[in-house]
C-alpha positions as CSV (number, residue, x, y, z in Angstrom):
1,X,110.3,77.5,22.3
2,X,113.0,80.3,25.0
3,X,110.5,82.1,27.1
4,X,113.3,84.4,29.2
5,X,113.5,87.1,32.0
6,X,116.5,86.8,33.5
7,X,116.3,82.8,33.4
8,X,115.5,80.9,30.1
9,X,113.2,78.3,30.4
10,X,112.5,75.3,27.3
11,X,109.0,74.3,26.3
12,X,108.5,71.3,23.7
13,X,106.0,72.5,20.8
14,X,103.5,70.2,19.5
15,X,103.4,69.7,15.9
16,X,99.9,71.0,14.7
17,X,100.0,69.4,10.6
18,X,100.9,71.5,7.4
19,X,104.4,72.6,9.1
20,X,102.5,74.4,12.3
21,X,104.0,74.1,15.8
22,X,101.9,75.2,19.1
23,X,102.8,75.6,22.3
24,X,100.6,77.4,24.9
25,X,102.1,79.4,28.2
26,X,100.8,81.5,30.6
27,X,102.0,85.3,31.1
28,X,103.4,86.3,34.0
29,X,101.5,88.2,37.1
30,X,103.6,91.1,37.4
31,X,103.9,93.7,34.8
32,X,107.3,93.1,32.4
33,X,109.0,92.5,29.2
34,X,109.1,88.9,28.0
35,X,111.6,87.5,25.5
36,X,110.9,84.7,23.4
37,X,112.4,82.5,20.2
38,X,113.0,79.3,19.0
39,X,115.3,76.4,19.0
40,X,115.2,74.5,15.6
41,X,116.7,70.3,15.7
42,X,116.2,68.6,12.1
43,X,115.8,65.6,10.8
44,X,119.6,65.2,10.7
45,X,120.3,66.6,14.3
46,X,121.1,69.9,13.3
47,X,120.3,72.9,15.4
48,X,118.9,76.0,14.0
49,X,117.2,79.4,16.1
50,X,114.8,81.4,14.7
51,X,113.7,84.9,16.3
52,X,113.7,88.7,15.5
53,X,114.8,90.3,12.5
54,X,118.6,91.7,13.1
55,X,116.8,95.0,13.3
56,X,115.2,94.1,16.2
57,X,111.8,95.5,14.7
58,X,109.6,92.8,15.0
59,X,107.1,91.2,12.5
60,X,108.9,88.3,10.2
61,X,111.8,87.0,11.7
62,X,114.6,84.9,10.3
63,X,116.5,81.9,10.6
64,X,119.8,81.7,12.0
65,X,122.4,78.9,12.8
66,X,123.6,81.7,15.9
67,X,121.2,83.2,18.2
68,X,119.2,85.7,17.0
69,X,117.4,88.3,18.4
70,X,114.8,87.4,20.6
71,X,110.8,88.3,19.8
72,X,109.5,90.7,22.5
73,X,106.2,90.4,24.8
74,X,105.1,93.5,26.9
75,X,103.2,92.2,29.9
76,X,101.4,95.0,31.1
77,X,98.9,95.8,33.8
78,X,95.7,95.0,32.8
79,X,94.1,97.9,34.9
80,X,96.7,100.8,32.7
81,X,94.3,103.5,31.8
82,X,95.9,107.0,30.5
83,X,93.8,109.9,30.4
84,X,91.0,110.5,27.7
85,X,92.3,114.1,27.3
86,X,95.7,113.1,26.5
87,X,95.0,111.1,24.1
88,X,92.3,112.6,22.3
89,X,94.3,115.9,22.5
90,X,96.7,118.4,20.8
91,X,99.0,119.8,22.6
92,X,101.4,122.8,22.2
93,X,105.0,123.4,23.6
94,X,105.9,127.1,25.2
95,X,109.3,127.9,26.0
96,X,107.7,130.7,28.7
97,X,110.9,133.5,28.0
98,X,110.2,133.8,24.4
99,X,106.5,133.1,23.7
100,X,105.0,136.6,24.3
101,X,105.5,139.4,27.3
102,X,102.8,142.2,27.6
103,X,105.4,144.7,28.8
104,X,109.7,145.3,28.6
105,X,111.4,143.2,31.3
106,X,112.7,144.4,34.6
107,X,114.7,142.9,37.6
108,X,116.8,143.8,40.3
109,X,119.0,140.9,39.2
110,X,122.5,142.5,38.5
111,X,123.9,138.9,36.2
112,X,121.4,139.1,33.6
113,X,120.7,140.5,30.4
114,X,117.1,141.9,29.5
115,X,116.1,142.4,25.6
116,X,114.7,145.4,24.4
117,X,114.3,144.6,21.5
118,X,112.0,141.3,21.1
119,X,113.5,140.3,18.2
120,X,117.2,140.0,18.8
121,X,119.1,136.7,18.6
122,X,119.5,134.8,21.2
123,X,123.2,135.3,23.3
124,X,125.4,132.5,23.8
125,X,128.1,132.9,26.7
126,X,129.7,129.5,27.4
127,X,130.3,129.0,30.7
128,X,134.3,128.5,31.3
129,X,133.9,125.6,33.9
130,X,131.9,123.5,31.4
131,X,131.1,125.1,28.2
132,X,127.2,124.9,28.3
133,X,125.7,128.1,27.7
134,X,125.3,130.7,31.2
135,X,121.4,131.4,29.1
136,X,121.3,134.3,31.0
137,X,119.6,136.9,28.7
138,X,115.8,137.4,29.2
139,X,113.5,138.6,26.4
140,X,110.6,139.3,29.0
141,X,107.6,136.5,28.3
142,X,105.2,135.7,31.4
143,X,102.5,133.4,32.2
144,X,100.3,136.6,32.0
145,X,102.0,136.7,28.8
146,X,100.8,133.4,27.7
147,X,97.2,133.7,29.1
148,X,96.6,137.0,26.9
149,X,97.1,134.7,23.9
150,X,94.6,131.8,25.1
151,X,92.7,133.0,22.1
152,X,94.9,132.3,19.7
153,X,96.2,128.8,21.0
154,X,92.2,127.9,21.2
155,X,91.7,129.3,17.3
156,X,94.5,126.7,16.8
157,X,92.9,123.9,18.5
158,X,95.0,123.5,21.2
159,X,94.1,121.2,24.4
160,X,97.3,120.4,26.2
161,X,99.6,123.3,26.6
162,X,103.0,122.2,28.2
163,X,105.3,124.5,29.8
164,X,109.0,124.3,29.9
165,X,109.9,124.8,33.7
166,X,108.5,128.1,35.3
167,X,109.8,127.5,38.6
168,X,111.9,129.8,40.1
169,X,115.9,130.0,38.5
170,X,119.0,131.2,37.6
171,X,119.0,130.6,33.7
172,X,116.3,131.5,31.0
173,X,115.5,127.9,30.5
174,X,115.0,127.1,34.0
175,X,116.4,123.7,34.0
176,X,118.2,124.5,36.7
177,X,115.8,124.8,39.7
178,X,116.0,127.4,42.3
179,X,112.9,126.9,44.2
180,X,110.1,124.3,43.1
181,X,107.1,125.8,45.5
182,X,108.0,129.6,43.6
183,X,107.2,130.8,39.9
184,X,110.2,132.9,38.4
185,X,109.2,136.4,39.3
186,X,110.5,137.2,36.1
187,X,108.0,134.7,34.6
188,X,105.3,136.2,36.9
189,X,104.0,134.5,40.8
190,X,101.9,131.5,41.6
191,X,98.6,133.4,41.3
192,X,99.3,134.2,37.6
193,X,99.9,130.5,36.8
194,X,96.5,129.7,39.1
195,X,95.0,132.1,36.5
196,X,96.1,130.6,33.6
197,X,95.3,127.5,34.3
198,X,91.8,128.5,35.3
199,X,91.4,130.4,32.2
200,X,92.8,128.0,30.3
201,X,89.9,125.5,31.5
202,X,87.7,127.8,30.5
203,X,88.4,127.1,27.0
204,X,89.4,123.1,27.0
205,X,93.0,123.6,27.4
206,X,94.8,121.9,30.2
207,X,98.2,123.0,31.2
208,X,100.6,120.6,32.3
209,X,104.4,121.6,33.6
210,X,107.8,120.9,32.7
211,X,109.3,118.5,36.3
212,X,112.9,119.0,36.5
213,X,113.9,116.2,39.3
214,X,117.1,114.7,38.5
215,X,119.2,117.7,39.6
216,X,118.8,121.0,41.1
217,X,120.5,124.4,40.1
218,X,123.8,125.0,42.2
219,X,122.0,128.8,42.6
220,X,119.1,127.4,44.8
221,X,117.4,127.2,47.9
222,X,119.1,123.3,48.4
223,X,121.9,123.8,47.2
224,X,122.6,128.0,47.5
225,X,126.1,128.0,45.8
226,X,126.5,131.8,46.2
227,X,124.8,132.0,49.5
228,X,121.5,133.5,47.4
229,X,119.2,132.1,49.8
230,X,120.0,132.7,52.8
231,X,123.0,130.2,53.7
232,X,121.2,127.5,54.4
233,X,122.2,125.1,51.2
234,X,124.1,122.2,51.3
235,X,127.1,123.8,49.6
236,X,127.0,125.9,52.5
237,X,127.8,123.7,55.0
238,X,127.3,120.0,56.3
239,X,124.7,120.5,58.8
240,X,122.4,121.7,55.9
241,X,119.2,120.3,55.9
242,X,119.5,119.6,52.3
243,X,123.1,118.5,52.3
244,X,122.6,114.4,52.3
245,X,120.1,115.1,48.9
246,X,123.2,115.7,47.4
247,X,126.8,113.5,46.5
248,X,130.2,115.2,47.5
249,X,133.2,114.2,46.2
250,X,135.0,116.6,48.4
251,X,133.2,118.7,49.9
252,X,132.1,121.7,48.8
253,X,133.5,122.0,45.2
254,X,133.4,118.1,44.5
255,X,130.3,116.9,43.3
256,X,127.9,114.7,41.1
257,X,125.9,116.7,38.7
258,X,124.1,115.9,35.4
259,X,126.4,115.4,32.9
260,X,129.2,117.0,34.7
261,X,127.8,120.7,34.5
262,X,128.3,122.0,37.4
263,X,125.4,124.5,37.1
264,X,123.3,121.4,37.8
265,X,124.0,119.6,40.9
266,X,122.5,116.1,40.6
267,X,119.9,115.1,43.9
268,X,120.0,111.9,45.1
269,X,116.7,110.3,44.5
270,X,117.2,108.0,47.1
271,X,116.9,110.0,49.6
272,X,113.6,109.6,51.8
273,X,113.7,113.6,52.4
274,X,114.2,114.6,48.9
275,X,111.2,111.5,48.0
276,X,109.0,113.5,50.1
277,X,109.8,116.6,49.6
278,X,108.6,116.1,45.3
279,X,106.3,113.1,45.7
280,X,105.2,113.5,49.8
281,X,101.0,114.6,50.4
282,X,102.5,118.3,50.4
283,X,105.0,117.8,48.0
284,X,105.8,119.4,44.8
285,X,104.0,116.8,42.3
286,X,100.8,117.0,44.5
287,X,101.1,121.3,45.0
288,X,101.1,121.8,42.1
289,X,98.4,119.6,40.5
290,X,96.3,121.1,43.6
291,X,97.0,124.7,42.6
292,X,95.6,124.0,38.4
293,X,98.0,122.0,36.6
294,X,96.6,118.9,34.8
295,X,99.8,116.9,34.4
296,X,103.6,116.3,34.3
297,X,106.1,116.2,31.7
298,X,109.3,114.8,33.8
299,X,112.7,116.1,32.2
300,X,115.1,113.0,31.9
301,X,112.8,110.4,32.9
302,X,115.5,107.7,32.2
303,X,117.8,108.8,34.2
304,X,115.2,108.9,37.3
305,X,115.1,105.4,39.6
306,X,112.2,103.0,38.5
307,X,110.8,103.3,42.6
308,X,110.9,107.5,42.0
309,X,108.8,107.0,39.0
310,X,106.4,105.2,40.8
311,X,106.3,107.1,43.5
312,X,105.7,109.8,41.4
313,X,102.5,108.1,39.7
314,X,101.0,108.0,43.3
315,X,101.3,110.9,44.0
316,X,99.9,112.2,40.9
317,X,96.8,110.1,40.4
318,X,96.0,110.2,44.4
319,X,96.1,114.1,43.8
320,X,94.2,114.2,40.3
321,X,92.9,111.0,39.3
322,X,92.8,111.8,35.7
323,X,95.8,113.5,35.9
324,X,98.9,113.0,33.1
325,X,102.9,112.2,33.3
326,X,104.7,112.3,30.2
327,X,108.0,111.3,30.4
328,X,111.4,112.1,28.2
329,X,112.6,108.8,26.9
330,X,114.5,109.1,23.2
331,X,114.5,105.0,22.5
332,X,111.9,102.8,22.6
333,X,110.3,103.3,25.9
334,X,109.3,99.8,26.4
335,X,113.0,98.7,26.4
336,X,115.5,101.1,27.3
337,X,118.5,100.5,28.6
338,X,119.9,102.7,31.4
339,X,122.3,102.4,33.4
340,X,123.0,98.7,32.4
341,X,119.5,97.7,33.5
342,X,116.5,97.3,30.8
343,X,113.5,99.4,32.1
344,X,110.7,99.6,30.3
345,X,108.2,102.3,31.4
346,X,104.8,101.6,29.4
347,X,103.8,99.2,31.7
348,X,101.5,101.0,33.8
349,X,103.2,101.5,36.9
350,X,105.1,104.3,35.7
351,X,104.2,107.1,33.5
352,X,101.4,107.3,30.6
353,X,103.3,109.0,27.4
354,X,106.3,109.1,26.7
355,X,108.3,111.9,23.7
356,X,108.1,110.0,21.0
357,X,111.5,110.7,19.5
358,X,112.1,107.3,17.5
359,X,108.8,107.8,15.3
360,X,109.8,111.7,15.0
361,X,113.7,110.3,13.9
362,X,112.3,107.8,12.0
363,X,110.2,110.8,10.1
364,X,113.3,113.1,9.2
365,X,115.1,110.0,8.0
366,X,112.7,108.8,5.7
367,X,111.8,112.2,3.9
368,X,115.4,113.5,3.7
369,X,116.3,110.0,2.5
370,X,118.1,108.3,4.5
371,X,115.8,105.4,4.9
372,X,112.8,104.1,3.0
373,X,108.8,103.9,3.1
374,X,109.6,100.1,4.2
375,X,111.6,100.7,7.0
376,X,109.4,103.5,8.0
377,X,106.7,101.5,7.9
378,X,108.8,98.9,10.0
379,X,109.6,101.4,12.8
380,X,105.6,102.6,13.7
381,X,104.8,99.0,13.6
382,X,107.4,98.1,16.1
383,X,106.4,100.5,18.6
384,X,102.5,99.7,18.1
385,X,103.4,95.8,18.7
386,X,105.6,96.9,21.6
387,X,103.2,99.7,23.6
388,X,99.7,98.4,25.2
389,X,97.3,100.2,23.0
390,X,96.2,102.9,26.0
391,X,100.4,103.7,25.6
392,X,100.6,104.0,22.0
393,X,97.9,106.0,21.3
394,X,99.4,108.7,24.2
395,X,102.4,109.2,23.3
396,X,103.5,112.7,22.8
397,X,104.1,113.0,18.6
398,X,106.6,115.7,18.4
399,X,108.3,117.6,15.1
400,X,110.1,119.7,16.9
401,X,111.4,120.5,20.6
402,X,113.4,122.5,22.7
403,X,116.2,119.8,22.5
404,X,116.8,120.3,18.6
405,X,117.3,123.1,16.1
406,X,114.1,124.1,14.6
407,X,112.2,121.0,12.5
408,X,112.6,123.5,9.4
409,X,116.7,123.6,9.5
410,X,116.0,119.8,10.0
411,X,114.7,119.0,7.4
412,X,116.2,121.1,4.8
413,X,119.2,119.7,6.2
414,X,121.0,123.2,7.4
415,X,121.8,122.7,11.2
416,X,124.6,124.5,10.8
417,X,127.0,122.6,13.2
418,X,130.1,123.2,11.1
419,X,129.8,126.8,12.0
420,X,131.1,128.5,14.6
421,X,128.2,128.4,17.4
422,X,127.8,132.3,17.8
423,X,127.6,132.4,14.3
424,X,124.9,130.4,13.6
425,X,122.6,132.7,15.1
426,X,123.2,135.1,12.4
427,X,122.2,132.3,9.8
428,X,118.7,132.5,7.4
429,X,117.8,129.1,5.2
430,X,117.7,130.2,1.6
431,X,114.3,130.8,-0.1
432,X,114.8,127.3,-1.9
433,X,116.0,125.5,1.3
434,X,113.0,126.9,3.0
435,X,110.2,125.8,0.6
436,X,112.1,122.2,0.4
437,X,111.7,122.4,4.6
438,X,108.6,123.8,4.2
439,X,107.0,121.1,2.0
440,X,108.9,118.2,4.0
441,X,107.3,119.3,7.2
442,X,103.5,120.0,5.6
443,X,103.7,116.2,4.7
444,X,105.6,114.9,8.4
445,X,102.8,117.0,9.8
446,X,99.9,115.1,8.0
447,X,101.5,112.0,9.1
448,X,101.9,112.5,12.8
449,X,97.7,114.2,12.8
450,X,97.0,110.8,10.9
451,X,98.7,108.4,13.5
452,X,97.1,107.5,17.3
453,X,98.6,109.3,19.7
454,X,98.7,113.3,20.9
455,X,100.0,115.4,17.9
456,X,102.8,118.1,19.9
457,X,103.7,121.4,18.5
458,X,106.3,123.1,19.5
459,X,105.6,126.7,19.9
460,X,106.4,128.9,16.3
461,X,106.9,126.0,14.3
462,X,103.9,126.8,12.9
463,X,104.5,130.1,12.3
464,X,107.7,129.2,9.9
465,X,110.4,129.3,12.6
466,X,113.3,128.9,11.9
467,X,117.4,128.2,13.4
468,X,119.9,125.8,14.8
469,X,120.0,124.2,18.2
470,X,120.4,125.3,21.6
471,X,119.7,128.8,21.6
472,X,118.7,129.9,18.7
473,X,115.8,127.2,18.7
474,X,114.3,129.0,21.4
475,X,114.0,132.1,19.5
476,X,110.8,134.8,20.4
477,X,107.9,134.2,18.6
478,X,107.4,136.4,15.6
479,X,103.5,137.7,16.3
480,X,104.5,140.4,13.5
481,X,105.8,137.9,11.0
482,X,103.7,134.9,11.2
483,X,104.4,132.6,7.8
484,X,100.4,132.5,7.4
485,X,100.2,129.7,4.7
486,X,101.8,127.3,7.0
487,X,99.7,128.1,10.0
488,X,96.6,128.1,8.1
489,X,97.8,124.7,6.9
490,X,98.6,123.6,10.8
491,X,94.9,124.5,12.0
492,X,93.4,122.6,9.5
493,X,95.1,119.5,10.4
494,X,94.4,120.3,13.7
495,X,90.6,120.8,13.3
496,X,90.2,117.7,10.8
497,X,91.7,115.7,13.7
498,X,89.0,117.3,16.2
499,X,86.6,116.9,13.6
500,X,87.1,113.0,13.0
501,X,87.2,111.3,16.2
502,X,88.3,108.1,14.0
503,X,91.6,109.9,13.9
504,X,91.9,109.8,17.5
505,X,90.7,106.2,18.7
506,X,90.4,104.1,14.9
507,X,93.0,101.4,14.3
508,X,95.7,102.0,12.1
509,X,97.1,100.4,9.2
510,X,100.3,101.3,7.2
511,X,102.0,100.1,4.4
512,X,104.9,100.8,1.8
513,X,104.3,101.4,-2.1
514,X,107.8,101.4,-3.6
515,X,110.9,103.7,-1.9
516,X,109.1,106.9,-1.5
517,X,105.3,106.5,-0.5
518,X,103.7,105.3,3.0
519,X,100.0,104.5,3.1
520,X,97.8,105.1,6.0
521,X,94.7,103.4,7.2
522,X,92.9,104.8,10.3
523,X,89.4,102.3,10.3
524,X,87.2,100.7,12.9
525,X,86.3,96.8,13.4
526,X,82.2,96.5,13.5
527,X,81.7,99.8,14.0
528,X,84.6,100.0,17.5
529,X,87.4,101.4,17.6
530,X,90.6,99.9,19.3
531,X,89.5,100.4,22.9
532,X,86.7,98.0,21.6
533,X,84.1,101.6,22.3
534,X,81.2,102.4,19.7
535,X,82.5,104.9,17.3
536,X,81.0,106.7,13.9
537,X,82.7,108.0,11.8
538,X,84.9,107.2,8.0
539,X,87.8,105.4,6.7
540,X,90.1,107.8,6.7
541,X,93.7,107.3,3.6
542,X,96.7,109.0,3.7
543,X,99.0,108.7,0.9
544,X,102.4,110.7,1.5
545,X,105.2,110.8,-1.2
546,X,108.2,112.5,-0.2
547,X,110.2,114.8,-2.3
548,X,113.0,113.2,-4.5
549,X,115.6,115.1,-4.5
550,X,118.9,115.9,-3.1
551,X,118.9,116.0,0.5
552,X,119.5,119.8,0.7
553,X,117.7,121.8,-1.9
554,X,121.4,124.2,-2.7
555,X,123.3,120.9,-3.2
């Protein structure tokens, strides 16, 4: 037997009888992933390996005259607890701008464009340096917007309500930070998001926020670009106190930022001023947990060092014991690699979720046929062998984000990418392509309120929204033109799950039955579930078929 981290080392297995080997070893201390697999010599001196499947997916491996694969081991830290409330939860994704505003938009700003008219289509003005889109129109939603529809989110059965970023900013989405102690003033002040987090309490919702710490906005108080805020940026000039959190080139036009977007200068996390400023005793992690919010959802958590992440935890838990960070991580979370290194960020020491984009990928491939139940079936498994148990059943279960065209172009495969981008705006799915979206995402939704973890919707995709990505996934909410069938649908998932706690905390089971049908289990042991806790409550069976058909309904 290969145990290796870094350095490989041999251990002879004793032979057992009846063609079983056994070899015992100890874990290590300190929280990481373990590789393991085997070294084969026969009778006649041959040497054979045997270790993971080529997928890399666990469960039966396979024997190989080369190297295969090696089996994984996630050492974690035996004190990782997430929060009850995540777990247990549903939570529901607002994009602030386009949720709901209880008056017209105004501002003194003189480069933006304010809607009228709540139901226009979202502009799109690329921006010449880069070609990303300015988002500089403004359709006028608030956080006292949001509050005034508590009642509804609560009639859904929401718990978790997570906010793409509200801090102060140039664009509508925010992503580029202005000021991280200020809410947008066209989004509404700090008071008004104390408020709706209070009232939000009131009725079992917790509120957590969008943490945008990889980069800054170039129009901002660190940065100040344009001399917006009052001069005292780092583009402004070298004796800034903010110019070492950033990485000239040549200074001032020549710097890093993410993904070369200029719009987005990138912060060196390094820094011990910038690590204070977010993760310091009056920094913006502990501020804002202080002022209401329950957790964190941290934008490009990847692309963030391992010792900020952790620094970040601290900060968090020492502020709000119980309180939550989500991170965005698209592969498996327990081995990524970034930046040449393999991180792996389920151990405990970092964050307690992460998006769970391979299980939602793995979704829209297997009901618009492009894999089947069986490698389905393979993926969930993987990730449940991979994650500690407190991981997996946290992770954030999404459909549909702010990243991707709406889950209803997705699967009714119309994404429109072929189409010129201003264009596709203008687009409407035909009334067959809807219904074949339409009855795709009933059944992805009874999967994902079937499987541990917290089931994530992302605002209007219950109401039947609909469009392609980047901006016209980000659409206003249609209060007036709700698709009623499909929300009622979405509530009752949402209340069976609050209603059968077995749902939440039971173990799982899933298997294939031919190409085109997964089976679900969710069952106790002796009457515990898999946190080993006293739990009533029924076996609960899920059978899903997906639609045969072509992979577009108009083909």
């Amino acid at each position: 037997m290969r145990l290796w981290q870094g350095v490989s080392t041999y251990i002879s297995m004793e032979y057992m009888g009846f063609g079983k080997y056994e070899a015992k070893v100890s874990a290590p201390e300190r929280p990481l992933v373990w590789w393991y697999d085997f070294l084969i010599t026969t009778q006649d001196d041959r040497k054979l390996y045997y270790g993971n499947a080529m997928d890399e997916l666990g469960g039966e491996g396979s024997v190989s005259e080369n190297r295969p694969p090696s089996f994984q081991i996630t050492v974690y830290d035996p004190a990782f607890k997430t929060p009850k409330w995540l777990r247990e939860g549903v939570m529901y994704q607002i994009f602030p701008d386009r949720f709901h505003r209880e008056k017209l938009p105004t501002s003194n700003r003189t480069d933006i464009y304010l809607h009228e008219n709540w139901s226009d289509i979202p502009s799109v003005t690329p921006d010449p340096r880069s070609g990303d889109n300015q988002a500089f129109d403004f359709f006028g939603g608030t956080l006292e917007g949001i509050r005034q529809k508590l009642d509804y989110l609560e009639d859904l059965g929401i718990t978790v309500l997570y906010l793409n970023p509200i801090f102060k900013a140039r664009s509508n989405h925010r992503y580029d930070t202005g000021d991280y102690m200020r809410v947008d003033p066209l989004l509404g002040t700090n008071d008004d998001l104390k408020r709706l987090c209070k009232d939000a309490k009131a009725r079992g919702i917790r509120v957590i926020l969008d943490g945008v710490f990889s980069h800054t906005g170039e129009d901002s108080l660190y940065f100040d670009r344009y001399g917006n805020y009052g001069g005292n940026g780092a583009y402004q000039g070298k004796s800034s106190p903010y110019y070492a959190w950033y990485q000239f080139r040549r200074f001032p036009d020549d710097y890093a930022c993410w993904w070369n977007i200029p719009t987005l200068p990138e912060v060196n996390k390094n820094n011990p001023h910038y690590n204070q400023f977010i993760n310091g005793e009056k920094g913006v992690v502990r501020t804002w947990l202080h002022r209401g919010i329950s957790g964190w959802r941290l934008d490009v958590a990847d692309e963030l060092p391992m010792h900020f992440l952790e620094n970040i935890r601290t900060a968090s838990k020492t502020e709000k014991s119980d309180a939550a960070i989500i991170g965005e991580v698209w592969e498996d979370a327990s081995r990524k690699i970034a930046y040449g290194h393999l991180r792996s960020y389920c151990l405990g020491t970092t964050v307690d979720s992460v998006m769970n984009y391979p299980l939602r990928d793995a979704l829209i491939n297997f009901f618009v046929g492009r894999i089947n139940a069986a490698k389905l079936v393979r993926i969930i498994n993987s990730l449940q062998e991979n994650y500690p148990t407190t991981f997996f059943y946290s992770l954030m279960n999404l459909p549909g984000s702010h990243d991707r065209a709406r889950i209803l172009n997705v699967l009714s495969d119309y994404e429109y990418t072929s189409i010129p981008w201003k264009e596709r705006g203008k687009m409407k799915l035909s009334a067959k392509a809807k219904a074949l979206g339409k009855s795709r995402l009933k059944k992805m939704l009874q999967i994902i309120f079937s499987l541990p973890g917290l089931p994530a919707i992302y605002y209007g995709d219950e109401a039947g929204m609909e469009g392609a990505a980047d901006p016209f996934n980000r659409a206003t909410f249609p209060w007036d033109n709700i698709d009623k069938e499909l929300h009622e649908f979405t509530r009752d998932l949402v209340q069976k799950r609050h209603e059968n706690p077995v749902l939440k905390t039971g173990f799982l089971s899933l298997s294939a039955q031919g190409e085109d049908s997964i089976c679900l289990v969710r069952h106790l042991k002796n009457g515990k579930d898999a946190f080993g806790q006293k739990l009533e409550g029924d076996t609960f069976f899920l059978r899903i078929t997906r639609d045969y058909m072509n992979r577009r309904a108009d083909d």
